[in-house]
VMD Tcl script that draws the C-alpha trace (Angstrom):
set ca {
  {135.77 113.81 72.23}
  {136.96 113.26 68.54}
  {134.91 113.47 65.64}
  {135.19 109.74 65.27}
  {133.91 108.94 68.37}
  {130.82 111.54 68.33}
  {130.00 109.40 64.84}
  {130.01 106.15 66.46}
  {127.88 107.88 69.02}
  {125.70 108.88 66.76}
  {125.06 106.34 64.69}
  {123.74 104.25 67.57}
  {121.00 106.34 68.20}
  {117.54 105.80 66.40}
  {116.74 109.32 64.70}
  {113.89 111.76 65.77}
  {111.54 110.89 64.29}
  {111.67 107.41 65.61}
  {112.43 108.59 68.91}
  {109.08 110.69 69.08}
  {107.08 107.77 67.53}
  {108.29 105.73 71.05}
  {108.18 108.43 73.19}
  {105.22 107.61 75.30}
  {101.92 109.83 76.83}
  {101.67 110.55 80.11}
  {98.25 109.46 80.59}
  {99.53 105.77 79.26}
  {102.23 105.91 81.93}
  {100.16 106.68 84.48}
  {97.21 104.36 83.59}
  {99.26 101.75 84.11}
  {98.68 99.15 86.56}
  {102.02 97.52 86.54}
  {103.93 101.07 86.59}
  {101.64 102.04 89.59}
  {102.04 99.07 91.62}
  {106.19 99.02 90.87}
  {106.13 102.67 92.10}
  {103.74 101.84 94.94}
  {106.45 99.10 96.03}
  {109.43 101.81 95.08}
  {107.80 104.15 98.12}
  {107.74 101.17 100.32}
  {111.28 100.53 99.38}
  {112.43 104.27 100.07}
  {110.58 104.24 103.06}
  {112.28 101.36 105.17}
  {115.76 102.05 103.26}
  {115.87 105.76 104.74}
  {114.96 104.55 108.17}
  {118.54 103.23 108.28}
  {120.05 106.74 106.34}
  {118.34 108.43 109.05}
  {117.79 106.65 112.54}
  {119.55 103.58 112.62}
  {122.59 105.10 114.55}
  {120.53 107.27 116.79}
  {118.25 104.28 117.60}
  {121.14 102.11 118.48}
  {122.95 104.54 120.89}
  {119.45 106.26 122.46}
  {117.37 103.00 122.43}
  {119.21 100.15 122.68}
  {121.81 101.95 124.85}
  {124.95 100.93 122.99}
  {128.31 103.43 123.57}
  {129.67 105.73 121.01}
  {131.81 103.38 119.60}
  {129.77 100.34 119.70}
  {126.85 102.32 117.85}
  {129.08 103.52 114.98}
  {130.42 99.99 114.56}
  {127.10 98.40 114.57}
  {125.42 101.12 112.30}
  {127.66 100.61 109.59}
  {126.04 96.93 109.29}
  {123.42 97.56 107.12}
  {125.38 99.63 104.42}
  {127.82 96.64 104.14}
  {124.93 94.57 103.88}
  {123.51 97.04 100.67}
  {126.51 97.11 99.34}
  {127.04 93.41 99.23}
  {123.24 92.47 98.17}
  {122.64 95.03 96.06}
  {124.90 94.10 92.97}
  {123.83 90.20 94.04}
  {120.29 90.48 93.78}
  {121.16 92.22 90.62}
  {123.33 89.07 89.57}
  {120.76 86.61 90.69}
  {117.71 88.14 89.36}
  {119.48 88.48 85.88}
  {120.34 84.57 86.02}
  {117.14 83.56 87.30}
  {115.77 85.40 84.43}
  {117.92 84.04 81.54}
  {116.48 79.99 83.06}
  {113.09 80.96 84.24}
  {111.85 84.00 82.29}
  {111.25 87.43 83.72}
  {108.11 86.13 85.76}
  {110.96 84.41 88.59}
  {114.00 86.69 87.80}
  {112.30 90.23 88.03}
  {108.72 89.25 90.69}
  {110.33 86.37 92.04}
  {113.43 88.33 93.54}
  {111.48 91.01 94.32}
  {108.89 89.62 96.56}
  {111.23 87.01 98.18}
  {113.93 90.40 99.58}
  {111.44 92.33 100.25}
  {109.15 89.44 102.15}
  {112.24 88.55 104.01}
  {113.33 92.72 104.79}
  {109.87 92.48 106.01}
  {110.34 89.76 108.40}
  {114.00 90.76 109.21}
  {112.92 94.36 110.45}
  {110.08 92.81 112.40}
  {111.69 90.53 114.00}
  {115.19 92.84 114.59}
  {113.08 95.07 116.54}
  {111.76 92.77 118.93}
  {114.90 91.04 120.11}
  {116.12 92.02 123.50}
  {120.12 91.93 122.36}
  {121.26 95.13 121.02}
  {123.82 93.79 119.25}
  {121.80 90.38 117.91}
  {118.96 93.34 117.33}
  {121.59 95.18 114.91}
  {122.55 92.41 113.04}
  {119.04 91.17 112.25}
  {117.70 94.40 111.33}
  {120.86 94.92 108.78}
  {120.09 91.06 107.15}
  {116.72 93.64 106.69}
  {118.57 96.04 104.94}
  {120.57 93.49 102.70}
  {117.44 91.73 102.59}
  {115.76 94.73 100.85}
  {118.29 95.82 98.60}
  {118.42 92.02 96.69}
  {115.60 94.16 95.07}
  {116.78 97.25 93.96}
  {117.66 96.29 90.51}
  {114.55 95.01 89.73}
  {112.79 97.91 89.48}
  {114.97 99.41 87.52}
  {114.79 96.13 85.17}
  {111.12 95.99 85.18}
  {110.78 99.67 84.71}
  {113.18 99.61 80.94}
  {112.04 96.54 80.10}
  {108.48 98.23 80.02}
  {108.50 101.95 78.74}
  {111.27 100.70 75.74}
  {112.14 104.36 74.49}
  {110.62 105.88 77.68}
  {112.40 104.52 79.94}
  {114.17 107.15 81.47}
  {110.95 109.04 81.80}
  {109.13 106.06 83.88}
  {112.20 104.50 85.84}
  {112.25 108.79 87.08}
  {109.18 108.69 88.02}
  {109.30 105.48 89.76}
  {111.88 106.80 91.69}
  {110.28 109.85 92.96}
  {107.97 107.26 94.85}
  {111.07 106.03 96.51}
  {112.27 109.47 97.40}
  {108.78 110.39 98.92}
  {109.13 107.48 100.70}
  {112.59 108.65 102.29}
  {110.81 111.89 102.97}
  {107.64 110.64 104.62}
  {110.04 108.04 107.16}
  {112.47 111.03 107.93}
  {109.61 112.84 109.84}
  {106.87 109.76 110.50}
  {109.00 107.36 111.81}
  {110.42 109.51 115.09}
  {106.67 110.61 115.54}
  {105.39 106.98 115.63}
  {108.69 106.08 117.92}
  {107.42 108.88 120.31}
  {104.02 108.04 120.54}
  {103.60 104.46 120.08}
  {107.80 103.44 120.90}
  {110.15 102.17 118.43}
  {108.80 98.79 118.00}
  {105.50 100.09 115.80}
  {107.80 102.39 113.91}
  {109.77 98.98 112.96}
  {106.73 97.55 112.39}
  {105.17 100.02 110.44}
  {107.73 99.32 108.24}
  {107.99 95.74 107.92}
  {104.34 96.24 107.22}
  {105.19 98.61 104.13}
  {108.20 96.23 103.32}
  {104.96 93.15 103.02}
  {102.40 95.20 101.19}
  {105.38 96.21 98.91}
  {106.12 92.38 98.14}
  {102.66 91.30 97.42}
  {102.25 94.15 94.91}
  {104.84 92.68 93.08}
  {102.55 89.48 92.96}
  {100.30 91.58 90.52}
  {102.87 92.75 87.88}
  {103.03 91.74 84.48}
  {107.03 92.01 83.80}
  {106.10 91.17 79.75}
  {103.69 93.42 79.29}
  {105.41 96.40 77.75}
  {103.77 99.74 77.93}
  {102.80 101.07 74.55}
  {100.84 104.15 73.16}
  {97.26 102.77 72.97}
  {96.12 99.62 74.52}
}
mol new
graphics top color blue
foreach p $ca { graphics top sphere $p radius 0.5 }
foreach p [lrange $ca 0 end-1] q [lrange $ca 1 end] { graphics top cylinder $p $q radius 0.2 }
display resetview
């Protein structure tokens, strides 16, 4: 890096002393209704998303009864589905913002994929195709990550110079969420069968939306209230 460059660095950044004046406390953060209920939905998030990381192969080929090759083939569904809706919902909630205001753009996206990963996953699990079964549950996974940038959105538009501080924490809830489904979801499967672990998580994926239904996406966190 050239001295030049580390100057036009540098002269972007606000100095310390503003920095610490927007740097906020962590009893703010976490008093927060908005940043509770965005992390809340985060953990629902991380939840369903890691059931397909995790046991979306293995339930095709031990549960459904698909071969080797068919299971590989159909488990790849859902990551082509997150990688195609991710950087959409990202698109569309940005749009949606710039005509309607953050209210549509940011909630509005959020409850509608993760309402419909909700109903996706329910439904996915209950159809007697295996391969019909696979593609349904991945329009869950697509469904679900038309989301993902609106946290992340709602999250910097909200903590201004903390930002980094509350979208990490945010995302913690997400990776508990991963952690919790890793080991919950085969005990539910082997108790209950694999149709309540789907639908434990289409009920996560509803609860998630609705909390959306509560957040202020103006209302920027600040030092005092």
């Amino acid at each position: 890096m050239s001295a030049r460059e580390l100057e036009v660095i540098r002269s972007g950044l606000p100095n310390s002393s503003d920095r610490a004046k927007g740097v906020l406390p962590w009893g703010r953060i976490l008093a927060s209704k908005d940043f509770l209920l965005v992390t809340y939905s985060y953990f629902c998030y991380g939840y369903v998303a890691y059931i397909f990381f995790a046991w979306f192969f293995i339930y095709l080929s031990t549960v459904r009864g698909l071969n080797l090759r068919e299971s590989s083939y159909f488990a790849m569904l859902p990551f082509i589905a997150m990688a195609i809706c991710s950087p959409a919902g990202g698109v569309l909630s940005d749009w949606i913002t710039r005509r309607y205001g953050k209210r549509w753009g940011r909630c509005g996206v959020a409850v509608v994929g993760i309402g419909l990963a909700a109903a996706f996953v329910a439904s996915g699990s209950a159809v007697s195709s295996p391969r019909l079964a696979s593609i349904v549950l991945a329009g869950g996974a697509g469904a679900l990550y038309l989301s993902q940038s609106t946290f992340w959105s709602v999250t910097a538009d909200m903590a201004g110079e903390s930002a980094g501080s509350v979208s990490g924490v945010m995302n913690m809830g997400a990776q508990i969420g991963s952690t919790v489904t890793a080991t919950l979801t085969p005990l539910i499967a082997s108790r209950f069968g694999w149709g309540a672990s789907f639908g434990v998580a289409a009920f996560l994926c509803g609860t998630g939306a609705l909390a959306w239904l509560l957040v202020d996406p103006s209302r920027q966190l600040t030092q005092e209230e």
